[in-house]
VOTISE-708875 format. One record per atom (N, C-alpha, C, O): residue in one letter; x, y, z. Coordinates in steps of 0.2 Angstrom, whole numbers, plus 5000, padded with zeros to 4 digits. Each point is the difference from the previous one (the first is absolute). Layout:
N
AXYZ...
//
This chain:
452
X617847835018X500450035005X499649995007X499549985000X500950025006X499850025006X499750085001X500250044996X499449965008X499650095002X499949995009X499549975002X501050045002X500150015006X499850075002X500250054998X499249945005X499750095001X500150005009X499749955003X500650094999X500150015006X499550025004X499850064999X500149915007X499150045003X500049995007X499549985003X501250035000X499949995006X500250065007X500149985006X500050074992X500050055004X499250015000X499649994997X500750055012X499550025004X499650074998X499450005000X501050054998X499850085000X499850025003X499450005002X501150025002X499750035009X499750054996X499450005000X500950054995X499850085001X499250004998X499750055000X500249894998X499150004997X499750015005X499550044999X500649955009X499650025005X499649955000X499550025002X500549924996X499249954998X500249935003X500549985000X499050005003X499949904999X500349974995X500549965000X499250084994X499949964994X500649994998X500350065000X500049894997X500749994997X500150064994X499550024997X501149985002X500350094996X499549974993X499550024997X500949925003X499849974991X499249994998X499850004994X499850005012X499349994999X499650084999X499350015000X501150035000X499750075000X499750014992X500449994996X499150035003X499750024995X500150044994X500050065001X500249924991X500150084997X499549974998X499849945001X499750124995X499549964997X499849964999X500149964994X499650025012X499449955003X500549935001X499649945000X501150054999X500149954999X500850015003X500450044999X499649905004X500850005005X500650024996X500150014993X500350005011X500650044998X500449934995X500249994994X499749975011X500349914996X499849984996X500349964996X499050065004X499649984995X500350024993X500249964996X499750105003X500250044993X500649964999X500149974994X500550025010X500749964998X499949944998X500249974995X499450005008X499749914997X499750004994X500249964996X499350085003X499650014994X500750024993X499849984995X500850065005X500250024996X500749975001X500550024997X499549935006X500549955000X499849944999X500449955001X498850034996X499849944998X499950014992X500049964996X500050125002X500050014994X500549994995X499949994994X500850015011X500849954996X499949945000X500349964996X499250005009X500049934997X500549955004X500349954997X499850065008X500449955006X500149964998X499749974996X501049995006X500049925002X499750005007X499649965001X500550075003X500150015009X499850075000X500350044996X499249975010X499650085000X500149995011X499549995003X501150014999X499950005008X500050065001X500350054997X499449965010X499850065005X500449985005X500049945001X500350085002X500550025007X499750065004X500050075000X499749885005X499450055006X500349985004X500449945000X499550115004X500250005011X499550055000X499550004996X500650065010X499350035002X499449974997X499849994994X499750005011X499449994998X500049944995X499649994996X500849985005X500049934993X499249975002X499550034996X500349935008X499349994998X499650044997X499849974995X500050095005X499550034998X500350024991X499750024995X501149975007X500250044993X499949944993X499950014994X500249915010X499949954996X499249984999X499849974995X499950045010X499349994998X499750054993X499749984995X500450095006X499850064996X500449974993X499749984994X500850015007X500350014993X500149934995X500450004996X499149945007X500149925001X499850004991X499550024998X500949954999X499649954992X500649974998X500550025000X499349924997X500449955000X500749994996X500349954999X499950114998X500450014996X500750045005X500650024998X499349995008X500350015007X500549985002X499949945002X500750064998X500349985007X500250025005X500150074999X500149915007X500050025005X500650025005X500049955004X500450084997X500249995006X500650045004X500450034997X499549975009X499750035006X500850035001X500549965000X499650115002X500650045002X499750025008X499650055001X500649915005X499749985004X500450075005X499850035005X500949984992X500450075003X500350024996X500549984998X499250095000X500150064996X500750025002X500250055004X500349904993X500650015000X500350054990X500650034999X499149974997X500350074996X499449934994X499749955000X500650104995X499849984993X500549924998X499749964998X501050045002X500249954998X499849955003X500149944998X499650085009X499849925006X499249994997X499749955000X500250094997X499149994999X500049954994X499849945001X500750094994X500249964993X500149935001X499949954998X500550065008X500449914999X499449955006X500049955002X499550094999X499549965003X499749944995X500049945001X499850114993X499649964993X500549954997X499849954997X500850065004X500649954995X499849935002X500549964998X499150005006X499749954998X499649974993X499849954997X500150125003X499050014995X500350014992X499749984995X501150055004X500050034995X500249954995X500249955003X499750054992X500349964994X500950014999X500150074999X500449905000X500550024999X500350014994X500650015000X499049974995X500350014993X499750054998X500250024994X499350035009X499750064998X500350065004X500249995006X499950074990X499950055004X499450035005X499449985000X501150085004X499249985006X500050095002X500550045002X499049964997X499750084999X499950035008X499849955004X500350104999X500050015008X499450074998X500150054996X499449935007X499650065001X499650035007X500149975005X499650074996X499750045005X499450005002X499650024995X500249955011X499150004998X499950085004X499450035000X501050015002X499650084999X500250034995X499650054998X500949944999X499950044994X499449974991X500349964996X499250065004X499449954996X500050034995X499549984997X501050085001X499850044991X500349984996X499850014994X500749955007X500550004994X499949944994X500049945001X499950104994X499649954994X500549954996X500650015000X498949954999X500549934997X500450024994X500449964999X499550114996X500450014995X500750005003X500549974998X499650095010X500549995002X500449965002X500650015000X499049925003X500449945003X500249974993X500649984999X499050034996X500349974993X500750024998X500549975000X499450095000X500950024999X500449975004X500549974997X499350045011X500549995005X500249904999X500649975000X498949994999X500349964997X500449984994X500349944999X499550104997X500550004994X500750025001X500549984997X499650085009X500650014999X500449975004X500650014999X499249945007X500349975005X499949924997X499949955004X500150024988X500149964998X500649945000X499949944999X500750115002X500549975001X500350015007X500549985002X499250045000X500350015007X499550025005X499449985000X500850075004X499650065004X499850054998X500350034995X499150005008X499650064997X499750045005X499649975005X500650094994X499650055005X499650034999X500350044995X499049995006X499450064999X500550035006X500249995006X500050084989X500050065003X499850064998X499849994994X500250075009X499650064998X500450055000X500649985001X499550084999X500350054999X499650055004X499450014997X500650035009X499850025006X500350085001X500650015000X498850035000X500750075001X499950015008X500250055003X499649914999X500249995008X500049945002X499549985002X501049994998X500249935000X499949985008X500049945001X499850105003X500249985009X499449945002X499450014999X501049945004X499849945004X500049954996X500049945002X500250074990X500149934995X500750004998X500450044999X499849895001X500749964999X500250024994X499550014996X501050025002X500450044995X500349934995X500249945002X499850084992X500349964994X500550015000X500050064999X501049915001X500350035001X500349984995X500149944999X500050114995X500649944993X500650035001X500250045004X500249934992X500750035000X500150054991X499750014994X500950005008X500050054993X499749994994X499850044996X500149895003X500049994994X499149985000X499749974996X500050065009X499250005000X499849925002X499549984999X501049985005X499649934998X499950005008X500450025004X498949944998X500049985009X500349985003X500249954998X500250095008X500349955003X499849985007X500349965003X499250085000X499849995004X499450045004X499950054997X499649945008X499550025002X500050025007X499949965004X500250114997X500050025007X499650025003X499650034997X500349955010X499250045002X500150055003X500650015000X499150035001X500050075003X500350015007X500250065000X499849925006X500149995004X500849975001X500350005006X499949984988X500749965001X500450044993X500649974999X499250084997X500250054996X500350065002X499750045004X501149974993X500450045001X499450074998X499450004999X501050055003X499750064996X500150014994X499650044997X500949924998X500050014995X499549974996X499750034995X500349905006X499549954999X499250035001X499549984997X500550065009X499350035000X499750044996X499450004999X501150044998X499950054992X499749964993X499750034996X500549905006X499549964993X499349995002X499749995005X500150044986X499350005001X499649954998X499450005000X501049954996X499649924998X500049945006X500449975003X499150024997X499849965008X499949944997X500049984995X499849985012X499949935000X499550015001X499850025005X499449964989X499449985002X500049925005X499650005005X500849974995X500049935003X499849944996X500149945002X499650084990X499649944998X500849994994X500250034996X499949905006X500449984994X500149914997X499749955002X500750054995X499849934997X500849965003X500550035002X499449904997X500849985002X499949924997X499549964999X501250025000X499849924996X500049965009X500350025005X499349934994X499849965008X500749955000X500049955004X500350064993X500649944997X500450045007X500349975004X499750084997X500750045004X499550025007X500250005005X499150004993X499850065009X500249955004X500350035004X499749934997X500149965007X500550005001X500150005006X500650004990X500650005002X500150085002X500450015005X499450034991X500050075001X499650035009X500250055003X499249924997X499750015006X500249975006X500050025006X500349924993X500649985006X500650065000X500250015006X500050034990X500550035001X499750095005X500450055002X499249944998X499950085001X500049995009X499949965004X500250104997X500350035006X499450065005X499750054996X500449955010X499550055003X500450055001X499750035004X501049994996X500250045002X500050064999X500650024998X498950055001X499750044997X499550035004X499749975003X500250104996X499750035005X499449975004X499850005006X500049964989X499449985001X499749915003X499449975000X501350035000X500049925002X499849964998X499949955003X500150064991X499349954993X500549964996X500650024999X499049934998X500349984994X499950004994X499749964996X500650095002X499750054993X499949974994X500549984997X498849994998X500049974994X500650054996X500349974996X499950095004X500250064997X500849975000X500450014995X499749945010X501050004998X500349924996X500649985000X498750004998X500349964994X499950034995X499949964995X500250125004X500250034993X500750004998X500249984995X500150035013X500949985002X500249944997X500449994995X499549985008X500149934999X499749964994X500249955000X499350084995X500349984995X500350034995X500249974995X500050105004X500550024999X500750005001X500550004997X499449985009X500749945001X500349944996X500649985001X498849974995X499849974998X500150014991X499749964996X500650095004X500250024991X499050004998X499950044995X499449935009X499550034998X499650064996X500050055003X499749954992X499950074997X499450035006X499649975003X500550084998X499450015005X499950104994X500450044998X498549955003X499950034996X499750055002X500350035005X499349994993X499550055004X499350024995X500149994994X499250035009X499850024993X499450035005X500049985006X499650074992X499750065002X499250004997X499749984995X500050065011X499250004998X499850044996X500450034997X498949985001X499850054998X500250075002X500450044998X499249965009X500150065004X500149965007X500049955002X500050125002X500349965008X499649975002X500349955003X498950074996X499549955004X499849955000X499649985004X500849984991X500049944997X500449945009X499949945001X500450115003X500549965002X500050055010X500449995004X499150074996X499850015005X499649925004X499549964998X501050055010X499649965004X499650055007X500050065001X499749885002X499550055003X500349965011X500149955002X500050115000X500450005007X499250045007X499849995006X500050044989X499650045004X499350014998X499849994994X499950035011X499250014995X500150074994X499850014994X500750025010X500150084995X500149964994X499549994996X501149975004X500149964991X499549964998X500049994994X499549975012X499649974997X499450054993X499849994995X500150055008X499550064997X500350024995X499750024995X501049995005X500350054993X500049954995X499950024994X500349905009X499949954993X499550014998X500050044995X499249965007X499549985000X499850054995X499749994994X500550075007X500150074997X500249984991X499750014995X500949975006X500350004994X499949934998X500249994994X499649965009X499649954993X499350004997X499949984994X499650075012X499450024996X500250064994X499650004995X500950045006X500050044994X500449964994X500050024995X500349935007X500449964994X499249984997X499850024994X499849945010X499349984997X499650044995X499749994994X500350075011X499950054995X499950024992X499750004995X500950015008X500550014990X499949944996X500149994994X499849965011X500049944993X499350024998X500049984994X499550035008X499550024999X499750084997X499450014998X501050025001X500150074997X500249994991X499950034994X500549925009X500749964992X499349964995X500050004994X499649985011X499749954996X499350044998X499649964997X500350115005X499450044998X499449985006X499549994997X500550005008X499750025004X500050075004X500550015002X498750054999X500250065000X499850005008X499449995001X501450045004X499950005006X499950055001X500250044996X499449995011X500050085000X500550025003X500350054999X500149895007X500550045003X500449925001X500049985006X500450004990X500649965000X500349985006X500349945001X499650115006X500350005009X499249985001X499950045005X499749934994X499450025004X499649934997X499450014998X500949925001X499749964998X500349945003X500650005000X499149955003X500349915002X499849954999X499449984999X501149994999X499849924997X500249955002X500649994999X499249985005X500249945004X499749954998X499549975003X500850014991X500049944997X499950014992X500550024996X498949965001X500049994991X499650035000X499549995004X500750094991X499650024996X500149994990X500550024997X498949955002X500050024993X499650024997X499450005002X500850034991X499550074998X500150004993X500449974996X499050065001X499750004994X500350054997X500650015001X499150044993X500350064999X499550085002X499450025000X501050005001X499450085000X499849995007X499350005000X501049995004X499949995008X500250035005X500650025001X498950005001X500150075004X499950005009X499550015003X501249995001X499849995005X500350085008X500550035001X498849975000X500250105003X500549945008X500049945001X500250125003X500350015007X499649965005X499449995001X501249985003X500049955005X499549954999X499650005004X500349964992X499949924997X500749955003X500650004998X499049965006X500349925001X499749974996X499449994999X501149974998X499849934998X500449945002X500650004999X499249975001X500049925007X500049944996X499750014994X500649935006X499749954998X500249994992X500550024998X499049954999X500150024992X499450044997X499449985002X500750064996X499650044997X500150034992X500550004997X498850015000X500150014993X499350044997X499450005000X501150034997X499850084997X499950004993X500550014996X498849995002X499949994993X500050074996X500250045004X499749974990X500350054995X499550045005X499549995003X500850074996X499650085000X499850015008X499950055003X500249894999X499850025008X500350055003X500550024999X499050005006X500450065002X499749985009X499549985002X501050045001X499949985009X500150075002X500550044998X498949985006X500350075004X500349995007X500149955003X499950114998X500550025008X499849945004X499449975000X501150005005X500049985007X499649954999X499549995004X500449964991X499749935000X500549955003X500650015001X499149934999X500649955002X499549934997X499449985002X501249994994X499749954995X500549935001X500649994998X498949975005X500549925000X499749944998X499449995001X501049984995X499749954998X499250024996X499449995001X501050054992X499350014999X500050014991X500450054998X499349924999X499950034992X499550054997X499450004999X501050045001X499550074996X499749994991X500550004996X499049985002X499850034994X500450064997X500150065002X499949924990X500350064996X499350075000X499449994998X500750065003X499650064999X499850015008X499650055000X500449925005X499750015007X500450045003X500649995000X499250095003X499950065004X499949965007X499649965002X501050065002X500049995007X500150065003X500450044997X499349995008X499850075003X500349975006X500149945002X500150145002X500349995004X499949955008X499549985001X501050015002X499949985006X499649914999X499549985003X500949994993X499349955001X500649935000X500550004996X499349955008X500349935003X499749974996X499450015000X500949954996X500049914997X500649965002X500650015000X499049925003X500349955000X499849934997X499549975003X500850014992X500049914997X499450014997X499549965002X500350094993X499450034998X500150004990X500650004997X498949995002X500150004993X499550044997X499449995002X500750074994X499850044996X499850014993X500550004996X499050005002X499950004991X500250064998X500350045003X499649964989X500350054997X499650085002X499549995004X500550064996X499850084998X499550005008X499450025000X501049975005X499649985006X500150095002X500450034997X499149995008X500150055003X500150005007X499450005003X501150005002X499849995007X500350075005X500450044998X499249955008X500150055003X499950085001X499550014997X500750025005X500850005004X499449955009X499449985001X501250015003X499949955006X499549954999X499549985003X500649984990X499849955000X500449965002X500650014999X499149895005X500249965001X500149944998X499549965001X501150034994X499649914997X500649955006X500650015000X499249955004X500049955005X499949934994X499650004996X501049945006X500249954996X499349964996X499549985003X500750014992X499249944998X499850054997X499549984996X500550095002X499650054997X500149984993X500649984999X498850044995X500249994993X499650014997X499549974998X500750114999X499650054994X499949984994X500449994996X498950025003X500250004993X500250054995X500550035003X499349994989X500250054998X499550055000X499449994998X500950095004X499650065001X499750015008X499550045001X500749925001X499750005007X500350065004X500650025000X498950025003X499950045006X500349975006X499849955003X500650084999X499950015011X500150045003X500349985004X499650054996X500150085004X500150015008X500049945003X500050115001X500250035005X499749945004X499449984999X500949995006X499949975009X499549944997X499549985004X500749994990X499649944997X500849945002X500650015000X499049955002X500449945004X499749924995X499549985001X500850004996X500349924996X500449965002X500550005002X498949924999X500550005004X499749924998X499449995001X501149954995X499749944999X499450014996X499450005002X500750024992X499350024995X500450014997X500650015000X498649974991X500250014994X499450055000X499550015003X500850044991X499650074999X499950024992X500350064998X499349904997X500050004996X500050084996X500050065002X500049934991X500350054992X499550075002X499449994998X500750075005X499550074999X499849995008X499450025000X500749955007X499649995002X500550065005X500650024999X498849995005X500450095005X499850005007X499449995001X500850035003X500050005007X500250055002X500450005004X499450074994X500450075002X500250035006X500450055001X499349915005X500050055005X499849925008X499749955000X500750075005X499849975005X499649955000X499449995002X501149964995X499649915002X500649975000X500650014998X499049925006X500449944999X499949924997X499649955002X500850064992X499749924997X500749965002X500650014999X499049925005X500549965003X499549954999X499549995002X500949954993X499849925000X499450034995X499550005003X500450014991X499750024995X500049984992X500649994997X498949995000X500150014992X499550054997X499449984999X500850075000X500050044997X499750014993X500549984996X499150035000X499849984992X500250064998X500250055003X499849964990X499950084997X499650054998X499450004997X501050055005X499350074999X499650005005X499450015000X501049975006X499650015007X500250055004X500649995003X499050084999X500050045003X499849965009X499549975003X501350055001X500050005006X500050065006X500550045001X499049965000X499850095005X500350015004X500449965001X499850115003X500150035003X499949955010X499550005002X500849994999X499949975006X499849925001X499949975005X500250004989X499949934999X500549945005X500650005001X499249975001X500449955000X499749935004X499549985004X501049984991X499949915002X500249975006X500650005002X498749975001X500149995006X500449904998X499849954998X500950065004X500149944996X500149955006X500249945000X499850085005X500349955007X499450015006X499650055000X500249865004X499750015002X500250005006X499650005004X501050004998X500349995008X500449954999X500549995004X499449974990X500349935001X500250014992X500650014999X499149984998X500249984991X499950074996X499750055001X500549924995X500150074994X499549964994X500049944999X499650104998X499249984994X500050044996X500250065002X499649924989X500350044995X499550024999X499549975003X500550094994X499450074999X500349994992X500550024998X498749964998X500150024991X499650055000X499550005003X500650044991X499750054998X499949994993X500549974997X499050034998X500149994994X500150044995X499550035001X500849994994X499950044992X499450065003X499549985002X500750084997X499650045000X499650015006X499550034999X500549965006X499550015005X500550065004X500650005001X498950035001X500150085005X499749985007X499449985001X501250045004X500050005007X500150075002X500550034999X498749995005X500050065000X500650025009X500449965002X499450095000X500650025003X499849985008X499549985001X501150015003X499649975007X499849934999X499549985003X500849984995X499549934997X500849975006X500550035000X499149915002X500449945002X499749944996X499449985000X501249994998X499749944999X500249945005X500649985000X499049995003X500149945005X500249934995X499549984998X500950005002X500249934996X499949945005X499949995006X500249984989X499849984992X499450024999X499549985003X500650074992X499450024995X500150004994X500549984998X499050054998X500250004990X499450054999X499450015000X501150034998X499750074995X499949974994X500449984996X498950015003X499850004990X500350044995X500450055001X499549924994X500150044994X499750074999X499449984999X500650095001X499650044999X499750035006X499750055000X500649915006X499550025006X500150085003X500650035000X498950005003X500350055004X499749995007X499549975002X501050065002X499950005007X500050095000X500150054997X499549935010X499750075000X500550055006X500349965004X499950104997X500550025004X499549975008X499450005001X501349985004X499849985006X499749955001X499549995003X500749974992X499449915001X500849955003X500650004998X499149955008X500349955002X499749944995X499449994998X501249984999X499749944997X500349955002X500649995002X498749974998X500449935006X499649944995X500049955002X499750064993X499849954996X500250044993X500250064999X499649874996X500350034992X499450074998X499550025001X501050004996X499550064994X500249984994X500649994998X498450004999X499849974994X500450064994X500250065001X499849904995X500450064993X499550024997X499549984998X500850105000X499750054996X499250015007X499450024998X500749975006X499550075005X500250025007X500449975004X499350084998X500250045004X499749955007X499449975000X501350035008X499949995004X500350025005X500650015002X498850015000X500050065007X500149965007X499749945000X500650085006X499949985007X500350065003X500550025001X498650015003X500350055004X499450015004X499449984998X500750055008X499450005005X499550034996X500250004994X499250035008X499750035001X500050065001X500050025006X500050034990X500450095003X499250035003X499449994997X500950055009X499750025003X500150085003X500550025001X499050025000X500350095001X499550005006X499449995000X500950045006X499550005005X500350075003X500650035001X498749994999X499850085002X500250015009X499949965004X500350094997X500050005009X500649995004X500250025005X500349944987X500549995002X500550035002X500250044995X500249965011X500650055003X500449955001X500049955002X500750094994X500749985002X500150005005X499750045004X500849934998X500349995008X500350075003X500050034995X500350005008X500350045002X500650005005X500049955004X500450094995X500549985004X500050015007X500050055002X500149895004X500150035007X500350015003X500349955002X499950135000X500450035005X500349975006X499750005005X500849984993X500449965006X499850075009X500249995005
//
């Protein structure tokens, strides 16, 4: 088949630079989501029909299975359509879709091309407030015979509650004959894809119709108001798939996915959690309040406390992190591993039991296991100029306060003493201290304050 996705209005009411279709639902363009779920039918020909912003809208949305071309004046839907009738195949049916409307799933495009197999086919919905959408108008015997828009609808015609979503199918053997026929004479001065319903029903044509799930399927977005209320109703569509599939949310309204999550079993994720990128959630895990997780693998049995950012991060199994902890990209846990409160990862491996509970930063690091990292720790990894790896080995204790200057290498076994600068190696299995000389001097007086 042909997939003609229309993408060339402006959206004044967005208020914005940004082209309507480049506007974001989760984390991802409005055209986007229609490309992605129009490549899943499997095209012969996949064209975009851009005007506003065309540059930036063909740059963002560019991969080679594309085509292109340009509705240079926003003269209606049928002038947009007959732009691509270079591009389309003529022995194929040719699917017309929306790049602001990005929910409607390919079971429903399945139907809708099933039933405009011999002919013409329309997605419509049934509305208990039909106002601002093109009415389906049959005649007695229930069959189409026509699509009115609202602006050009009697009052009687106004009283119908099945509309035109806009997305319908047509054989490419007639649009061109049919799209030369169409006329602007209509409130709206446009050339309506909507009046070759007439015209092939004039044509002895079966023209069909077939229906979504639910309405959201087939909401488009005019304003930031509707941008947000989609946004609304496709994260909670995420939701429930995720409730269906035994994930325990605490609050179903209070969770974002802008992009891939997948998930184990016995996985437990509390309120206001993003996740970003691709992300994955091994059995039993459980994520607390207000994290945000991208690009990132969780181990099966790992405890995430609250408030804690990962990015491009990989986690072992039965991990403990948090809450306000940081894993920063290159990070990589082993299993049972510790990180706790204002502890910063960042470009490091953190071997099997080793623990960081409190106020440090491991950056550009190899990490051994059953290495106790102290309280106020951190790897001096940059010299102004270059970045130098800091190893720790199997079982050595870095007491608290400790910098390590890199490149260094903690022993096997070694201990650092709290408040030691290490700027050469520590031997394994003994204790290394660096700290002044402490000193208590008598006589002495605090400064005091002076009186302006």
């Amino acid at each position: 088949m042909n997939i003609v996705i229309l993408a060339a209005g402006q959206g004044k009411r967005m208020h914005s630079n940004l082209p309507k279709v480049l506007h974001p639902v989760a984390g991802k363009a409005l055209a986007q989501h229609v490309i992605d779920t129009a490549r899943t039918l499997a095209p012969e020909k996949l064209i975009v029909v851009y005007g506003h912003g065309g540059d930036v809208v063909k740059a963002t949305l560019a991969a080679p299975d594309l085509a292109w071309a340009e509705q240079a004046q926003q003269l209606g839907t049928g002038h947009a359509v007959a732009q691509a009738l270079p591009e389309l195949g003529a022995a194929a049916q040719t699917l017309v879709l929306y790049g602001d409307v990005p929910l409607t799933t390919a079971a429903t495009l399945k139907r809708l091309l099933q039933a405009g197999r011999e002919g013409l086919a329309i997605l419509t919905v049934d509305l208990a407030d039909p106002s601002g959408y093109g009415r389906i108008v049959r005649d007695a015997a229930g069959n189409v015979q026509r699509i009115v828009e609202q602006k050009d609808a009697s009052e009687a015609e106004k009283a119908i509650r099945e509309i035109n979503t806009g997305i319908m199918v047509m054989p490419t053997a007639r649009l061109a004959d049919w799209l030369g026929k169409l006329k602007n004479d209509n409130a709206q001065g446009e050339y309506y894809l909507t009046d070759v319903v007439a015209l092939a029903v004039a044509e002895g044509l079966p023209v069909r119709t077939a229906q979504p799930e639910g309405e959201w399927e087939v909401l488009g977005v005019n304003s930031k108001v509707q941008l947000a209320e989609l946004e609304r109703q496709h994260q909670r569509n995420l939701a429930d798939q995720l409730l269906v599939a035994g994930v325990r949310l605490a609050d179903p309204a209070r969770i974002d996915i802008r992009g891939e999550l997948k998930h184990g079993r016995d996985v437990a994720i509390d309120v206001g959690c993003v996740f970003e990128g691709k992300v994955e959630l091994g059995d039993a895990v459980e994520v607390g309040p207000y994290c945000v997780l991208k690009n990132v693998k969780i181990g099966a049995g790992t405890r995430i406390a609250a408030y804690c950012h990962f990015e491009d991060a990989v986690v072992g199994p039965d991990g403990v992190l948090g809450p306000y902890a940081r894993l920063r990209p290159g990070a990589e846990l082993g299993p049972e591993v510790h990180i706790g409160n204002f502890v910063e990862v960042k470009k490091s491996r953190i071997g099997a039991q080793s623990k960081a509970n409190h106020l440090a930063y491991i950056g550009d690091a190899e990490i051994g296991q059953r290495v106790n990292v102290g309280a106020g720790t951190i790897t001096c990894n940059y010299d102004g100029v270059n970045k130098h790896l800091t190893v720790i080995e199997d079982d050595a204790f870095i007491g608290s306060d400790t910098q390590l200057v890199a490149p260094v290498r903690v022993g096997r076994g070694a201990t650092l003493g709290a408040g030691t600068t290490l700027t050469k190696d520590a031997p394994p299995d003994a204790l290394t201290v660096s700290r002044a000389k402490q000193l208590s001097l008598s006589g002495w007086q605090r400064p005091v304050k002076v009186k302006k």
